[in-house]
C-alpha positions in Angstrom: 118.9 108.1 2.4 122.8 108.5 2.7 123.8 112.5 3.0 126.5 113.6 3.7 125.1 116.2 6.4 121.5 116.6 8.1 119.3 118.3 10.9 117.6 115.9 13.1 114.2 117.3 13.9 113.0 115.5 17.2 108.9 116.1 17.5 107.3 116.3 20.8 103.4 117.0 18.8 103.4 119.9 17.3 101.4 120.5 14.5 103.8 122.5 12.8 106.8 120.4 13.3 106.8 119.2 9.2 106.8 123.2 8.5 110.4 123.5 10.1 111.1 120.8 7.8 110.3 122.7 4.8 111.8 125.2 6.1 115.3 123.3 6.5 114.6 121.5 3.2 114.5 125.2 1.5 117.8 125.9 3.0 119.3 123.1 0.9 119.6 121.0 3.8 118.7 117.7 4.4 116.6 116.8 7.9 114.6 113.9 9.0 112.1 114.2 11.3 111.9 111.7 14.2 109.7 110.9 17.0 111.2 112.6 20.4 112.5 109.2 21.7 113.6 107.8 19.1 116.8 110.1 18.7 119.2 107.1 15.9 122.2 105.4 17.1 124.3 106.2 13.6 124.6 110.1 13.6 127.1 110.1 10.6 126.0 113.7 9.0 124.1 114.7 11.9 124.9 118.1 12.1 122.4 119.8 14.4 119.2 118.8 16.3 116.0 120.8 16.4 113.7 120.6 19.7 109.9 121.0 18.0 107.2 122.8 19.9 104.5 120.5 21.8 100.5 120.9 22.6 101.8 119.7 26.2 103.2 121.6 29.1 106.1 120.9 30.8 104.6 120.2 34.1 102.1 117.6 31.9 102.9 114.1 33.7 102.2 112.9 29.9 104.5 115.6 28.6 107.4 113.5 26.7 110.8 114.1 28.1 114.2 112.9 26.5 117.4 113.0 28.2 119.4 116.2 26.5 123.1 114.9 27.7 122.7 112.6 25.2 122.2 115.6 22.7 124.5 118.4 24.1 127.7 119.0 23.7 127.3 116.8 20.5 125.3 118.8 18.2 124.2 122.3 17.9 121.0 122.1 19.7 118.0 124.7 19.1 114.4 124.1 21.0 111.6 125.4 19.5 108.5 127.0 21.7 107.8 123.9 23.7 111.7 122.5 23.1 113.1 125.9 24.7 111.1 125.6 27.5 112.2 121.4 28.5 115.5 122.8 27.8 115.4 125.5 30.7 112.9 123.8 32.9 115.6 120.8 33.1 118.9 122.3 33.3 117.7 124.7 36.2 115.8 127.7 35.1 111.8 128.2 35.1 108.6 127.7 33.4 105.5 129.1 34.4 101.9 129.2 33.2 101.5 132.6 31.5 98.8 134.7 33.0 97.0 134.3 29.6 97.6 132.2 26.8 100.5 133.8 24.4 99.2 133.6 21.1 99.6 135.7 18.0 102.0 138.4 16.5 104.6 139.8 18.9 108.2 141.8 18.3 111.2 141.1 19.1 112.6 143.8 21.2 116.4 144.4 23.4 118.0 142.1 21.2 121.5 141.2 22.1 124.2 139.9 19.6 124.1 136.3 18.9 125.0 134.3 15.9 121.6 133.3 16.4 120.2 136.8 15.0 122.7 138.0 12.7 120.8 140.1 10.4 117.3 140.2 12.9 116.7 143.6 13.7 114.9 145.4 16.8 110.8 145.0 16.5 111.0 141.9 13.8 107.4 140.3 14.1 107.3 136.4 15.3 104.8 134.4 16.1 103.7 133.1 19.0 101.7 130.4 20.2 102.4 128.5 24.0 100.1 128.8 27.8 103.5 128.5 29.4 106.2 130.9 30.0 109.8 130.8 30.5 110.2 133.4 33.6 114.0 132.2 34.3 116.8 130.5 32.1 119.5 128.0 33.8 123.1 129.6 35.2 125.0 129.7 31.9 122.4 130.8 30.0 122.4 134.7 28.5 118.6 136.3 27.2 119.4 137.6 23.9 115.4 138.7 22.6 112.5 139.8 24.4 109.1 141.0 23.4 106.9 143.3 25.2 105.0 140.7 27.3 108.0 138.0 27.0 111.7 138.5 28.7 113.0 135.4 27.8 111.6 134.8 24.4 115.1 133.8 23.1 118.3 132.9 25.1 121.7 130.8 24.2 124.3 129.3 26.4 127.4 131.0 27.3 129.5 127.9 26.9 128.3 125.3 24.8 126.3 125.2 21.1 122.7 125.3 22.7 119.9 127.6 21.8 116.0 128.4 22.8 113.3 130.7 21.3 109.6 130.7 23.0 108.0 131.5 19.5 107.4 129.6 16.6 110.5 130.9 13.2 109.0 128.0 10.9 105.2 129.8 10.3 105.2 132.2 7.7 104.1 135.2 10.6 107.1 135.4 12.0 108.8 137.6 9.3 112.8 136.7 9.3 112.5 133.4 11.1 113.3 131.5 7.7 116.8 133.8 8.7 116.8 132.7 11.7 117.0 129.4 11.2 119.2 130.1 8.5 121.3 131.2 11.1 121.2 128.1 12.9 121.2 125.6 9.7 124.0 127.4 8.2 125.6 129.5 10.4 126.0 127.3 13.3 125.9 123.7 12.2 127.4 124.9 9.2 125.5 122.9 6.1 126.3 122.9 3.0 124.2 123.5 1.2 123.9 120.4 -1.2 120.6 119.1 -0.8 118.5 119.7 -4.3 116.5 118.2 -6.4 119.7 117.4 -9.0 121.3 116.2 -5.9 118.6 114.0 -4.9 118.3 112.7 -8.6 121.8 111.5 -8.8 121.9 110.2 -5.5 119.1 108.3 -5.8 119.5 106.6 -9.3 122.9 105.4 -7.7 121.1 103.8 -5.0 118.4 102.4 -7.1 120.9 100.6 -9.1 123.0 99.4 -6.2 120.1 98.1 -4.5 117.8 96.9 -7.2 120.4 95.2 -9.6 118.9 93.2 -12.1 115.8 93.0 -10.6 112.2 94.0 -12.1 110.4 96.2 -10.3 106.4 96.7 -11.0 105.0 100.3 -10.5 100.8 101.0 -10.4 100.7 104.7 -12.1 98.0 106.6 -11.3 98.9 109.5 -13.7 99.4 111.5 -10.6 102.4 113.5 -10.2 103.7 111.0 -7.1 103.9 108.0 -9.0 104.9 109.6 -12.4 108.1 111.2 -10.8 108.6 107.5 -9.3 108.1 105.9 -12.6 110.5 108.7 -14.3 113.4 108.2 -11.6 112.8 104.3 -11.3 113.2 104.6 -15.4 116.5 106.1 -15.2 118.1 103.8 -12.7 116.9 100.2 -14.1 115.2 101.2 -17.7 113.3 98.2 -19.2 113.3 96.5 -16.0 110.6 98.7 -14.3 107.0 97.8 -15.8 104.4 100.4 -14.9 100.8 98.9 -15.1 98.2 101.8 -15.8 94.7 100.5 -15.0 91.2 102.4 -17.0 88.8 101.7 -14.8 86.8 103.4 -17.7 85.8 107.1 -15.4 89.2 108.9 -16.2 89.0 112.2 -17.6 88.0 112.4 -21.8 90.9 110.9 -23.8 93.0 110.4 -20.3 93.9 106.9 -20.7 95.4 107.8 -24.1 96.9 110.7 -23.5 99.0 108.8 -20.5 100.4 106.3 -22.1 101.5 108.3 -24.7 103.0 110.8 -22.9 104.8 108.4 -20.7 105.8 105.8 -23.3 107.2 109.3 -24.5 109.4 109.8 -21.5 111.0 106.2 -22.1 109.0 104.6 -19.1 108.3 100.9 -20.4 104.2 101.1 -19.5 101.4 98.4 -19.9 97.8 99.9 -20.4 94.9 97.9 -19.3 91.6 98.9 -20.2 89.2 97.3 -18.0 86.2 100.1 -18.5 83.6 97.8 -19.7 84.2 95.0 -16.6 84.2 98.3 -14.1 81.0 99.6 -15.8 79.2 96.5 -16.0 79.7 96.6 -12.2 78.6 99.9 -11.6 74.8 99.4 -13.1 72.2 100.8 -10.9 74.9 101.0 -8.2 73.9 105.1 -6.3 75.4 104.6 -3.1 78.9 106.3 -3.0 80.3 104.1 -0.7 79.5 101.1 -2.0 80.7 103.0 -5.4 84.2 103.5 -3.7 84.6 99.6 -2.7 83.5 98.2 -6.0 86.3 100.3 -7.9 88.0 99.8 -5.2 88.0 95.7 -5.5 87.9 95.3 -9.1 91.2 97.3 -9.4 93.0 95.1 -7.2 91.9 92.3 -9.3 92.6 93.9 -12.5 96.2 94.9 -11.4 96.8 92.0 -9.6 95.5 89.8 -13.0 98.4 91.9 -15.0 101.3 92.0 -11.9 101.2 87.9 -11.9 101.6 87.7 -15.8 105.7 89.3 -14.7 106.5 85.9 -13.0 110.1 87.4 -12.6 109.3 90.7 -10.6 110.5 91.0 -7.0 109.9 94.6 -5.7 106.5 96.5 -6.0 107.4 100.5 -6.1 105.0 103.1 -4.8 105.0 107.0 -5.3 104.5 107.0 -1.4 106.2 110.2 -0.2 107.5 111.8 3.3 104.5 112.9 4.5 102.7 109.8 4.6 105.3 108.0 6.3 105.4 111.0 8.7 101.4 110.9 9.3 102.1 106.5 9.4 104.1 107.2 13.2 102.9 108.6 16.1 105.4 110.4 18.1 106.0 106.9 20.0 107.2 105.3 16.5 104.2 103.4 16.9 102.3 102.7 13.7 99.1 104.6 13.8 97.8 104.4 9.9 99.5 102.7 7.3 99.8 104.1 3.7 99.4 102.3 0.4 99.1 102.8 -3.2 97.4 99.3 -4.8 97.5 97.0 -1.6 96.0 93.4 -1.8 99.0 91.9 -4.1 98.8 88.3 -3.8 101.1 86.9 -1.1 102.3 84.5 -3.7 103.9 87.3 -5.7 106.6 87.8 -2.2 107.3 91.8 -3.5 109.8 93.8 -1.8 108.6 97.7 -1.5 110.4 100.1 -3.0 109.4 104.0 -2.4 112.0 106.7 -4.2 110.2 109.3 -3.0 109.8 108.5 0.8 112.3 111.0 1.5 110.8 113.9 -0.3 107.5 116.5 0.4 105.3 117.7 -2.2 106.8 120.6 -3.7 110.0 118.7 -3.6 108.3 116.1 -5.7 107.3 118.2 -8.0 110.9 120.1 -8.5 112.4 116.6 -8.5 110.3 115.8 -11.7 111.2 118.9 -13.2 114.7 118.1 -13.2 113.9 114.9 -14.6 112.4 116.7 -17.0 108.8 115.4 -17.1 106.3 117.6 -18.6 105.2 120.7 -16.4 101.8 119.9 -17.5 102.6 116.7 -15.5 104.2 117.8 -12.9 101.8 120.5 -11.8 98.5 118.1 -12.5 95.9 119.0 -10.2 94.6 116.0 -8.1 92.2 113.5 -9.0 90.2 110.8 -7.0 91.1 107.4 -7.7 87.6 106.4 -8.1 87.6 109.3 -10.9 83.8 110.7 -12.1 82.0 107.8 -10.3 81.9 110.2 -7.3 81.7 113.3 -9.4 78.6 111.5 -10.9 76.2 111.9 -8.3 73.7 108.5 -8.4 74.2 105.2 -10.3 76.9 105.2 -13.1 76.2 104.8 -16.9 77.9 105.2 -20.2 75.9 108.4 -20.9 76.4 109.9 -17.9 80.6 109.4 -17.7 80.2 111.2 -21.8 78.6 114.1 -20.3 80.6 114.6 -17.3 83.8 113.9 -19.2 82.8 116.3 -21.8 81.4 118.8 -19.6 84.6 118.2 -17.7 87.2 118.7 -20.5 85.8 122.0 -21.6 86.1 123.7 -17.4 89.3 122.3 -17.5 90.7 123.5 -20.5 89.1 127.0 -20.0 90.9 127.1 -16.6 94.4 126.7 -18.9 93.3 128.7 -21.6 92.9 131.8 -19.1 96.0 131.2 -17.2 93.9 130.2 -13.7 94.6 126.2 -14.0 97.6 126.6 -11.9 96.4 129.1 -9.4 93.8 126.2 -8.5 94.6 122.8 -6.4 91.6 121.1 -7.8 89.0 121.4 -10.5 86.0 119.8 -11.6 82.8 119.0 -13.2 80.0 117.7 -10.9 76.7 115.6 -12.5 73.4 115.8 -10.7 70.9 113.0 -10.7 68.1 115.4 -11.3 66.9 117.0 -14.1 65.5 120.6 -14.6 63.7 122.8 -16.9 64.9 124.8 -19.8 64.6 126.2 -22.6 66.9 126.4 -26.0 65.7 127.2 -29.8 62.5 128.0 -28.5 61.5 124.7 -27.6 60.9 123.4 -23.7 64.2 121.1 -22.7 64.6 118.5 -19.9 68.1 117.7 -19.3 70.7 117.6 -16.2 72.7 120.3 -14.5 76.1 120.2 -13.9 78.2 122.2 -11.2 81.8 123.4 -11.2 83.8 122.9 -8.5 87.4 124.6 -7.9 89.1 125.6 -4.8 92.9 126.7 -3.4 94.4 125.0 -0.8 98.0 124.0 0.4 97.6 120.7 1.5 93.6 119.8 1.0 93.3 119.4 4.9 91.4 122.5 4.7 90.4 124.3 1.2 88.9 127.6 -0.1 86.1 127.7 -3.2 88.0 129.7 -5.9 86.8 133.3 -6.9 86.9 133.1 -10.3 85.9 136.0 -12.9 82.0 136.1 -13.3 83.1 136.6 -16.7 84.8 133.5 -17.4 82.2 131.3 -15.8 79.9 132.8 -18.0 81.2 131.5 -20.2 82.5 128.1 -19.1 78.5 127.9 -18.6 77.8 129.3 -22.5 80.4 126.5 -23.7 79.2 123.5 -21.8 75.2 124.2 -22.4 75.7 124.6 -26.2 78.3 121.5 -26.7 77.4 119.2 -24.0 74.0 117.0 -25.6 72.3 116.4 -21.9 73.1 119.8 -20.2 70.9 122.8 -20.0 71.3 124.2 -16.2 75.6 125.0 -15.2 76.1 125.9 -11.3 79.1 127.1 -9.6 79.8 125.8 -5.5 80.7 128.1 -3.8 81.2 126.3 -0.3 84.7 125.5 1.5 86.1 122.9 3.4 85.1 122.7 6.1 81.8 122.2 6.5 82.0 121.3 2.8 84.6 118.6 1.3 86.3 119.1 -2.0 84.5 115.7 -3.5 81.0 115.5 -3.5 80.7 111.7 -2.6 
């Protein structure tokens, strides 16, 4: 993406290297994040360089190792953890295993003045987290923070832009190291401060259009807020000349296939719905394994999307809602593909589509204020995830028409009780679950025999790891109440209460 300023962000493994990303993005600033040897030939914009940390030591013979006089002198450089020790290990100081590992909350004490800490006062908590030590810094180097067990836990150079701290300002622990690297971002590189989402909408339609021209573009929506923004955005540069193919593979949620094209035919995105629930149904009969579940769907939507793509015999680019961290988690820190990314896959060589991805430059909550500004529905924007399989693996066992009615129905009510009491957007994921067994009950006096359902809803921040919600006894009471007396087929609701891990968020 053309900026006019940005932070390189060279990663050497650490798991926490996309969080200094955030944390520059939320300074308004634009960064990239690149593997440690792959440092580009055009720097136009490049305003500053940040070292990550690493789960390797120094002294590792694997540890990776770039050349810095490439770096210094050029840029403002600050290492990071791992990146402040490689600077002083190779301009002359020392590293040194640490007695123990150094791991945890710390404060900054004998703090000396550097633009580095403006505003960082004496005991400010930091985090941090390295088996290595830094026990002395190269000639032409000044300490300017310690901590109680750490001397050197940040230093600068007395002559040139060049900067170190052993602990980690990106996690949210370390209480002012957002100002820290304020500091650095701002203070020292000197940005800007343009990079937001209005920015990135105008920048990007211009691009769009310059790049795409006439062209038609075809675009599988999902419903999902990824390819919705994409669709919006896409809309706005080339209009009519984006097609968006929408696929009902018949196990959306109640009235979902509606309700999308509607909304988005709304927004001005030119949209083609195909509904294909019968053919996927058909398919499903007396299919109970999930996996076998999965590829089915799985198959029958490349053929239904690929059936509709070929009927545009004038199309030349395929867009995807693919966004940064996919094509950060697609590298290896050797720029070596390690796991590719794809939204529909399987187009038809024939078809020769260009790719076309809007949002590759953009994280989550970036997407989400980017559609904002385009003014998609919040509703939209702040949609919780869904599978793309949909109820087939919320629908434990083989598939039928009666059992997607109850688990839609069963479904629509949880959801809409989680909106109606203000707790649908404290949650990253809600829904219904079907069992394949029936239990006892009884309602109106008379002995029933009908299915149980369970509700599923957890908080996370990414859904690498994820946390069963606690919500009021008093509102699953009567989410239960609700579902029992409406939903024909239900007479037993439970509520998991199991995290991930051991537990996923999906039950198949």
């Amino acid at each position: 993406m053309n900026n006019s300023q940005k932070i390189i962000i060279l990663d050497f493994g650490s798991q926490t290297t996309q969080l200094i990303a955030r944390r520059v993005r939320e300074l308004r600033t634009f960064c990239e994040i690149l593997p440690y040897n792959k440092f580009p030939e055009d720097t136009d914009g490049v305003i500053g360089v940040i070292l990550s940390g690493s789960p390797l030591s120094v002294y590792d013979p694997s540890a990776f190792k770039i050349d810095l006089s490439a770096i210094r002198g050029r840029f403002p450089v600050l290492g990071i953890c791992y990146g402040a020790q490689y600077i002083s290990h190779t301009l002359g100081g020392k590293v040194e295993a640490a007695g123990t590992r150094e791991y945890g909350r710390a404060n900054l004490c004998d703090l000396e003045k550097s633009p580095l800490l403006e505003g960082i006062g004496e005991g400010s908590q930091v985090w941090m987290s390295h088996g290595d030590t830094i026990t002395a810094i190269p000639a032409g180097f000044r300490r300017i923070a310690s901590t109680q067990k750490v001397r050197f836990a940040a230093f600068e150079s007395e002559s040139e832009p060049v900067w170190g701290v052993q602990f980690h300002p990106e996690v949210a622990h370390s209480t002012d190291g957002k100002k820290l690297l304020e500091n650095f971002v701002v203070g020292i590189c000197g940005s800007r401060q343009e990079w937001s989402p209005a920015s990135f909408v105008s920048s990007t339609v211009a691009e769009l259009k310059a790049e795409l021209g006439n062209d038609r573009v075809i675009l599988g929506l999902s419903g999902g807020v990824d390819s919705s923004v994409a669709a919006v955005l896409l809309s706005r540069a080339i209009g009519d000349n984006l097609t968006c193919i929408f696929v009902n593979h018949g196990l959306l949620r109640k009235n979902e296939y509606e309700s999308v094209i509607a909304n988005y035919s709304g927004l001005g995105v030119n949209i083609i719905g195909v509904d294909a629930s019968e053919t996927f149904l058909n398919a499903l009969e007396g299919v109970t394994d999930p996996e076998q579940k999965r590829k089915i769907i799985g198959r029958l939507f490349v053929e239904t999307f690929n059936a509709e793509a070929s009927k545009i015999k004038d199309a030349r680019w395929l867009a995807q809602g693919t966004i940064y961290p996919d094509r950060i988690e697609s590298l290896n820190i050797t720029g070596k593909t390690i796991k590719s990314h794809h939204n529909v896959g399987g187009l038809p060589k024939e078809m020769n589509l260009k790719l076309c991805e809007p949002l590759k430059w953009l994280f989550k909550d970036e997407v989400r204020e980017v559609g904002l500004e385009l003014g998609i529905p919040r509703e939209l924007v702040f949609r919780h995830p869904f599978p793309g399989p949909g109820l087939a693996i919320r629908i434990l066992g083989a598939v039928d028409r009666e059992s997607v009615r109850i688990a839609q129905e069963a479904d629509d009510i949880f959801i809409g009780a989680l909106r109606r009491h203000g707790l649908y957007d404290k949650i990253w994921q809600a829904g219904v679950i079907l069992l394949p067994n029936k239990t006892v009950g009884v309602m109106g006096d008379e002995r029933t025999y009908e299915q149980a359902v369970v509700l599923r809803a957890v908080t996370s921040s990414d859904a690498m790891t994820a946390d069963w919600a606690d919500l009021p006894h008093s509102f699953l009471a009567e989410v239960s109440n609700d579902i029992i007396r409406n939903v024909k087929g239900v007479n037993r609701v439970c509520y998991d209460i199991s995290s991930k891990p051991p537990a996923t968020i999906e039950w198949e």
